[in-house]
BAFI-3210 file (N, C-alpha, C; in Angstrom, 3 decimals, decimal comma, padded with zeros to 6 digits):
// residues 168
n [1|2|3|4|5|6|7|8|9|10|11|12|13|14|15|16|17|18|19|20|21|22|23|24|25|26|27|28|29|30|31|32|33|34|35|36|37|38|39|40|41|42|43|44|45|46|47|48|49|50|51|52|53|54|55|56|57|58|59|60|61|62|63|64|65|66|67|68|69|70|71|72|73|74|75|76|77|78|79|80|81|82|83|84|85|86|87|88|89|90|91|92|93|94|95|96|97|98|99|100|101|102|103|104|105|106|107|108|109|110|111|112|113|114|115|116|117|118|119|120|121|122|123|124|125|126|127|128|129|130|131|132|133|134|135|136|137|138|139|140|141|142|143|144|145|146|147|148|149|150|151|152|153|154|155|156|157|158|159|160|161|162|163|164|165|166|167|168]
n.u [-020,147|-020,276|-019,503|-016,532|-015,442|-016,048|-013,847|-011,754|-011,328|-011,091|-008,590|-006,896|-007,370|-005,965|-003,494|-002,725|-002,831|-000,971|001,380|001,297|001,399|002,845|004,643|006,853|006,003|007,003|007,006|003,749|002,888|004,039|001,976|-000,330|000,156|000,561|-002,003|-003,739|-002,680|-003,199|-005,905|-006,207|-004,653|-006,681|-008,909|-008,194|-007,794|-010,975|-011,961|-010,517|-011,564|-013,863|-013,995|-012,161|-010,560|-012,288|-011,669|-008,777|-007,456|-008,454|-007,359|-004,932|-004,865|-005,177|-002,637|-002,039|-001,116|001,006|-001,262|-003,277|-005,642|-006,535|-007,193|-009,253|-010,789|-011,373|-012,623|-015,094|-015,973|-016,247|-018,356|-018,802|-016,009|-015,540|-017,282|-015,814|-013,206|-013,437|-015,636|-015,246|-012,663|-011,913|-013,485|-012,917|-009,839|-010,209|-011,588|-009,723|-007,531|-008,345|-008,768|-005,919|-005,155|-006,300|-004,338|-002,183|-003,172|-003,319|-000,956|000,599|-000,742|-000,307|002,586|003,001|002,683|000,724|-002,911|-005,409|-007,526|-006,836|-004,781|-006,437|-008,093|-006,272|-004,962|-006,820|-007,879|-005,317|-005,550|-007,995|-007,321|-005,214|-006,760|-008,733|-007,757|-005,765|-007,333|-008,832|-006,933|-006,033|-008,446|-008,127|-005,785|-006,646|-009,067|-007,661|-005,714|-007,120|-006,853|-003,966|-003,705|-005,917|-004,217|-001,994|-002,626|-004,215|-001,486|-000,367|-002,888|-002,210|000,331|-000,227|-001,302|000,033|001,552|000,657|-000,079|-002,593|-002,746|-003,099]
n.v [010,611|008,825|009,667|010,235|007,635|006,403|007,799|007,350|004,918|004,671|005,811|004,471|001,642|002,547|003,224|000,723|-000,986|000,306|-000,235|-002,800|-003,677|-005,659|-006,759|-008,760|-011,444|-011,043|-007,832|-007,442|-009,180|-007,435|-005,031|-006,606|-006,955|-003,930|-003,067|-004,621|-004,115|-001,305|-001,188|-002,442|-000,206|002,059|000,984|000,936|003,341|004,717|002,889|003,784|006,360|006,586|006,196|007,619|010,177|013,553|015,584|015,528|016,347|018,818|019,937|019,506|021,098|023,761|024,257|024,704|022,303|020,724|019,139|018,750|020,392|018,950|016,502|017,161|017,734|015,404|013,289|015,050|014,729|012,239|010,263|010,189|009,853|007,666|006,003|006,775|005,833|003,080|001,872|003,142|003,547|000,603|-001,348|-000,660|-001,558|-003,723|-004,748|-004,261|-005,766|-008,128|-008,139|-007,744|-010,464|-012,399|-011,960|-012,656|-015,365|-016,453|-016,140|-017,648|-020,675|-020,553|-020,686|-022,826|-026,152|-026,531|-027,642|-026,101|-025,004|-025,460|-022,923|-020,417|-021,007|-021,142|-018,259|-016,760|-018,236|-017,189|-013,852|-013,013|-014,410|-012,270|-010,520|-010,194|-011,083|-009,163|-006,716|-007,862|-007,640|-004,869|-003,324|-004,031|-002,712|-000,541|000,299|000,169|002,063|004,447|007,513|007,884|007,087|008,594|011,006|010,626|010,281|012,901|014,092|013,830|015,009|017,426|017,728|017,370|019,359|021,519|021,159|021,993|023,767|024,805|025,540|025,340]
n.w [-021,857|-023,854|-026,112|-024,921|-024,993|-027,087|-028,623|-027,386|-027,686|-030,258|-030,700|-028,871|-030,339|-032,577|-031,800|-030,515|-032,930|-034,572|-032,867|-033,281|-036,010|-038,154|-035,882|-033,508|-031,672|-028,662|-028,674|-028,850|-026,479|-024,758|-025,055|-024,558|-022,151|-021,143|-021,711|-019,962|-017,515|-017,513|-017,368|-014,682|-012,771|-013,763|-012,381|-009,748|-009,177|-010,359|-007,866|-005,134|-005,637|-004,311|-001,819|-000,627|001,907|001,884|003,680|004,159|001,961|001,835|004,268|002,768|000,737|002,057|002,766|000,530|-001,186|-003,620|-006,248|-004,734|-004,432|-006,896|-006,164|-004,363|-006,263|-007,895|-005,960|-005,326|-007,058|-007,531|-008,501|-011,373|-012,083|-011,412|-012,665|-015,164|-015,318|-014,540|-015,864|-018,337|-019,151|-018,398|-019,547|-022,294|-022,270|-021,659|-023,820|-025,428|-024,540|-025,516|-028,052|-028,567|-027,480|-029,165|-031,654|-030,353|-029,786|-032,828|-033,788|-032,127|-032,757|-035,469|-035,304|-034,295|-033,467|-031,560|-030,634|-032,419|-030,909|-028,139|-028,208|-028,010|-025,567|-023,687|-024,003|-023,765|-021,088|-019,378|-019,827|-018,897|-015,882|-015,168|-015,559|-013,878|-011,490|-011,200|-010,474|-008,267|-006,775|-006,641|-005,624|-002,947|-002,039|-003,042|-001,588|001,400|001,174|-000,099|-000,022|-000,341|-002,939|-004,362|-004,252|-005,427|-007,645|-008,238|-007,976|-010,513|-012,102|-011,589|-012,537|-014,800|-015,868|-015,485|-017,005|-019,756|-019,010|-017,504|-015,301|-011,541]
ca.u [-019,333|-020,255|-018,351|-015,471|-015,518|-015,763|-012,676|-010,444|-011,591|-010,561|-007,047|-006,140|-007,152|-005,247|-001,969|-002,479|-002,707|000,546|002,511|001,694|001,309|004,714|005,052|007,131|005,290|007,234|005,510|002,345|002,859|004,093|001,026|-001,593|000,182|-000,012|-003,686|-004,231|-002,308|-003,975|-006,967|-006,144|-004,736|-007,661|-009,550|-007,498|-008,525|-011,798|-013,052|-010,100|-011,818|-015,288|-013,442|-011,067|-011,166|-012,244|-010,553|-007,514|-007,365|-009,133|-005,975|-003,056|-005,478|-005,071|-001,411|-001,280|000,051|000,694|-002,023|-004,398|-007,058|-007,175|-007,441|-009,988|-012,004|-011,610|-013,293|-016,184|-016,650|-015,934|-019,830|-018,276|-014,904|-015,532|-017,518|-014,997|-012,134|-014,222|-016,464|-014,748|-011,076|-011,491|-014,193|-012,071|-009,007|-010,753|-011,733|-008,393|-006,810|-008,983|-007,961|-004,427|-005,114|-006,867|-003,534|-001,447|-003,159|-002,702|000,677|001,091|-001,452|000,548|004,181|003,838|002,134|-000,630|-004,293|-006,410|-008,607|-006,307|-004,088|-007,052|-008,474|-005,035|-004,833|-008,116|-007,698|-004,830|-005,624|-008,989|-006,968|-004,180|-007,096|-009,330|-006,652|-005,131|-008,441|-009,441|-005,563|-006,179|-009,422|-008,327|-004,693|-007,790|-009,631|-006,888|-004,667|-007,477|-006,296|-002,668|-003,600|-006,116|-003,544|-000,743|-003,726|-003,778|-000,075|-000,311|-003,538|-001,391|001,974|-000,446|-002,495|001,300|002,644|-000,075|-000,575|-003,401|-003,630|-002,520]
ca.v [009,418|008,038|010,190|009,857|006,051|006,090|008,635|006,657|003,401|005,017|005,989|002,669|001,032|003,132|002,652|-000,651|-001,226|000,890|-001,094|-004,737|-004,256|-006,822|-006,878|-009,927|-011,594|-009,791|-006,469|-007,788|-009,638|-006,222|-004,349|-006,995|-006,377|-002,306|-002,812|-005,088|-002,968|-000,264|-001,271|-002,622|001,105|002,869|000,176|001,301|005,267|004,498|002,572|004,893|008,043|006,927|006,020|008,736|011,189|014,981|016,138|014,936|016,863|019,930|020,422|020,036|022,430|025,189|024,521|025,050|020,963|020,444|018,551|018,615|020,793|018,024|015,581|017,211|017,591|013,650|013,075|015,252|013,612|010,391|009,134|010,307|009,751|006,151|005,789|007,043|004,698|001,724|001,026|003,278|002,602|-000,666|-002,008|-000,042|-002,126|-005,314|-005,256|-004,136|-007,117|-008,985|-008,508|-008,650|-011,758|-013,086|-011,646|-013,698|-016,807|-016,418|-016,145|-019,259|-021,843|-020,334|-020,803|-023,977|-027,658|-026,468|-028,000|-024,242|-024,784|-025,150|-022,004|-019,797|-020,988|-020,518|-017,090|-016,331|-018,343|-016,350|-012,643|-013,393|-014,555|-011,144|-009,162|-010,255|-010,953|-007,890|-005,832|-008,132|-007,623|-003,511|-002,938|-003,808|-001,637|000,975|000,730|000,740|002,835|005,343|008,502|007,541|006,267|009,863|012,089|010,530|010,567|014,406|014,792|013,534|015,853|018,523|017,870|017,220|020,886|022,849|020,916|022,560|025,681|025,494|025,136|025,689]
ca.w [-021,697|-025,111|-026,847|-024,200|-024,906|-028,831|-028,854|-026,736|-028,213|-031,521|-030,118|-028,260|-031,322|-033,420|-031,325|-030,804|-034,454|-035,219|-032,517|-033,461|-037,115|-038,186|-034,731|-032,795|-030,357|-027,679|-029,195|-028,680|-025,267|-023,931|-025,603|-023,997|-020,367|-020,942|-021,520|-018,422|-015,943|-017,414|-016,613|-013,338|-012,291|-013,479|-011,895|-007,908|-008,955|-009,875|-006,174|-004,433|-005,435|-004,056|-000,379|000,164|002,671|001,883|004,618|004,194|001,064|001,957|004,880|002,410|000,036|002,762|003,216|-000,937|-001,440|-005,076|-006,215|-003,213|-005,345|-008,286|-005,432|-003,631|-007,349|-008,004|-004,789|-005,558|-008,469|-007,554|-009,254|-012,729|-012,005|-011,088|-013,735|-016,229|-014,530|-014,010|-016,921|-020,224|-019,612|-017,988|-020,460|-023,682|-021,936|-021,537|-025,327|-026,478|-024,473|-025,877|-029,268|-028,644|-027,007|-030,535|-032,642|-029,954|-030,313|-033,971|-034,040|-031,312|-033,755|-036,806|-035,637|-033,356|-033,799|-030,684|-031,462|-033,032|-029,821|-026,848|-027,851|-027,553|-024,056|-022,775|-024,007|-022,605|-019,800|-019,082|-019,680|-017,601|-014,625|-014,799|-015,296|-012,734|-010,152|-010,825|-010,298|-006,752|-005,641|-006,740|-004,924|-001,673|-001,857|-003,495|-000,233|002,109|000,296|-000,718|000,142|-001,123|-004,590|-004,964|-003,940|-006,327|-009,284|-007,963|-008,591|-011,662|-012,866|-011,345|-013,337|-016,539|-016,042|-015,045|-018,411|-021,017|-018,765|-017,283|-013,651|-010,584]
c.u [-019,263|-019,558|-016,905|-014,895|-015,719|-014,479|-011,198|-010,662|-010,648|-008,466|-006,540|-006,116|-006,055|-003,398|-002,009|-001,790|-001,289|001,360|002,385|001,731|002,785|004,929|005,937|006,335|005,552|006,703|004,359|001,980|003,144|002,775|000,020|-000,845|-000,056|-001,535|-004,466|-003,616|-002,961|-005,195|-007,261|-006,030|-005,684|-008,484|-009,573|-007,826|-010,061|-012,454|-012,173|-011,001|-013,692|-014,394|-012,849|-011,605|-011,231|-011,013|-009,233|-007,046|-007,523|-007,826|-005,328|-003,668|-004,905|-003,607|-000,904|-000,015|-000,156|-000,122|-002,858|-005,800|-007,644|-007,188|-008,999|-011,242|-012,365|-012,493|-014,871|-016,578|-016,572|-017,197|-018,780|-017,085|-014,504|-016,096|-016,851|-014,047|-012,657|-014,453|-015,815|-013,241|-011,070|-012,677|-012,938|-010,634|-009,015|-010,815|-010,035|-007,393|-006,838|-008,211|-006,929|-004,188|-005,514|-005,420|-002,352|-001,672|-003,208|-002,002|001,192|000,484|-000,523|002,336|004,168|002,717|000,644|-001,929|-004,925|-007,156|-008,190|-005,325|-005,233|-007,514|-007,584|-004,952|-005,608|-008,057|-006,366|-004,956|-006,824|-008,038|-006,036|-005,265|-008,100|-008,496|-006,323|-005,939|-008,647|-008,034|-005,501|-006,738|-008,983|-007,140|-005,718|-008,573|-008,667|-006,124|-005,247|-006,601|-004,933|-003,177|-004,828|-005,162|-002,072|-001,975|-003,573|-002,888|-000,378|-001,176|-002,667|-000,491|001,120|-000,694|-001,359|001,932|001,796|-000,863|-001,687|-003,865|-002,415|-001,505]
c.v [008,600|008,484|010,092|008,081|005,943|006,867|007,904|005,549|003,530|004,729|005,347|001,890|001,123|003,127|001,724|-001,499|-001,104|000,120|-002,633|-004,909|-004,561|-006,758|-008,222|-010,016|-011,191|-008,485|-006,670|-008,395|-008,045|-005,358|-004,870|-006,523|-004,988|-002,700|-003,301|-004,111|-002,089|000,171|-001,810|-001,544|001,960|002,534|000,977|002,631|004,938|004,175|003,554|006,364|007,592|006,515|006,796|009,775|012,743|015,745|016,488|015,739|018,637|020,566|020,548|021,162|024,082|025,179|025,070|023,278|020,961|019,307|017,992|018,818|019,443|016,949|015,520|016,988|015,702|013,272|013,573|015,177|012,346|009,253|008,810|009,660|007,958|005,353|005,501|006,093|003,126|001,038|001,882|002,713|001,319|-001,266|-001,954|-001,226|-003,732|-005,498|-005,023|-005,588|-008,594|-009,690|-008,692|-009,561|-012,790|-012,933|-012,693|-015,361|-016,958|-016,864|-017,512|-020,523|-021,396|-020,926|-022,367|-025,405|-027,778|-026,711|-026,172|-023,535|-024,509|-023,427|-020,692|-019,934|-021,116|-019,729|-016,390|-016,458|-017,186|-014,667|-012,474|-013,467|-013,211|-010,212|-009,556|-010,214|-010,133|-006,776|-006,468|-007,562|-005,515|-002,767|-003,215|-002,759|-000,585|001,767|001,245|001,774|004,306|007,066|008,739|007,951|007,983|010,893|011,798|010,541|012,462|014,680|014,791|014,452|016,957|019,016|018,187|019,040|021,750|022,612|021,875|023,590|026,296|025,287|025,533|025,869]
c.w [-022,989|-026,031|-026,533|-024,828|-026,418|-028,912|-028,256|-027,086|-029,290|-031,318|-029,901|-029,355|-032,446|-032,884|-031,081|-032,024|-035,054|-034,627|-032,868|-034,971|-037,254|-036,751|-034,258|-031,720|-028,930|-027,479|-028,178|-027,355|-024,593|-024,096|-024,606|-022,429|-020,319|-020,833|-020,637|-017,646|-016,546|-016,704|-015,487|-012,748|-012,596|-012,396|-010,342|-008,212|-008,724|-007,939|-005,547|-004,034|-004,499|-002,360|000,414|001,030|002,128|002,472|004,339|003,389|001,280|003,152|004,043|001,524|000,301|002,725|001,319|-001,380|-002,971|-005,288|-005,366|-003,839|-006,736|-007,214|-005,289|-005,549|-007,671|-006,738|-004,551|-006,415|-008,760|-007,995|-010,933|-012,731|-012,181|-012,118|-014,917|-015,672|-014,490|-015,006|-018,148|-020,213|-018,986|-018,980|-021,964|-023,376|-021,934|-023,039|-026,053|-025,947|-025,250|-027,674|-029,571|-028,252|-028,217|-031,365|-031,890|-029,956|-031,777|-034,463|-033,536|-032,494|-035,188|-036,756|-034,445|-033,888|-032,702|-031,951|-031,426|-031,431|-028,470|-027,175|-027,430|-026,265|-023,230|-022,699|-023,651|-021,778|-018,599|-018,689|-018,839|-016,043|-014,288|-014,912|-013,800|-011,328|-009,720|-010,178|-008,872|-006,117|-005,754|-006,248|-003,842|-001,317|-002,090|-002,244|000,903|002,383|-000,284|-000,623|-000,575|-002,912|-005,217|-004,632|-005,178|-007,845|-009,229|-008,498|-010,028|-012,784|-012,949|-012,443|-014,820|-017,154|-016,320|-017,016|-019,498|-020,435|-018,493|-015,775|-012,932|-009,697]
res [x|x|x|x|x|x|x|x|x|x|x|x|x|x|x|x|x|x|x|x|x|x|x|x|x|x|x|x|x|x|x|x|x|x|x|x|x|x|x|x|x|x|x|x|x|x|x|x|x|x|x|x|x|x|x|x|x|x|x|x|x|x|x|x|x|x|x|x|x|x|x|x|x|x|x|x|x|x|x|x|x|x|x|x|x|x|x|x|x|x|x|x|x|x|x|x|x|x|x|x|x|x|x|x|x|x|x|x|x|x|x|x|x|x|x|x|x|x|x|x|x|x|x|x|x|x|x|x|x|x|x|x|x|x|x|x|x|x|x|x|x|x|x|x|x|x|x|x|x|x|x|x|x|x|x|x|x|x|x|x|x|x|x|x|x|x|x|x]
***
């Protein structure tokens, strides 16, 4: 996981970087929302995969459902899985907001007459409340919704494995 989590740190950083350098603050407002919803939707896999039903999976399996088998694997790995979802891309997400939240108050104390001090605890205050919100309003669609929200993560391993040829 530590290697997982320095490699994609690297990466996010590294496209981050490329899209805001000269960026307009539009840029950079779109950039910090990718990296909150991001980490709000890993967030709904993560708790999803520890709730979902086997079962459920293990039927469309037999019937051959596309993406049933990468379901059913998320599910029996839902320690790791949750892990990886939870704490590297939603930590890696949290810090990258973070800093595009520092490059946006920047830009606001640079181009407007705001006191140095209030544009930052707005821009904090802010990305705090869309990420937390977004994560309490994610976990309960995660719970309810489990089965749903691992079976469309499924598709999705599915489509990724069929695209670079190696699965099922």
């Amino acid at each position: 996981m530590v290697l997982a989590s320095f490699l994609l740190s690297v990466v996010f950083s590294y496209g981050s970087s490329a899209a805001l350098n000269d960026a307009n603050i539009y840029i950079t407002l779109s950039v910090l929302c990718f990296f909150v919803m991001l980490g709000v939707l890993f967030d709904i896999i993560g708790v999803a995969t520890t709730s979902a039903e086997l079962k459920t999976f293990n039927s469309m399996a037999s019937r051959k459902v596309r993406g049933a088998r990468e379901s059913i694997w998320l599910i029996k790995n839902a320690e790791k899985v949750s892990s990886f979802c939870n704490d590297v891309i939603g930590d890696i997400c949290g810090i990258m907001s973070g800093t595009t939240g520092a490059l946006i108050t920047g830009e606001i104390v640079s181009s407007t007459n705001l006191h140095p001090v209030f544009a930052p605890l707005t821009v904090t205050g802010i990305i705090a409340a869309a990420t937390i919100g977004g994560k309490a309003a994610g976990k309960a669609v995660a719970v309810r919704r489990s089965d749903s929200v691992v079976f469309a993560a499924g598709r999705v391993i599915y489509f990724f494995k069929k695209i670079i040829g190696r699965g099922g």
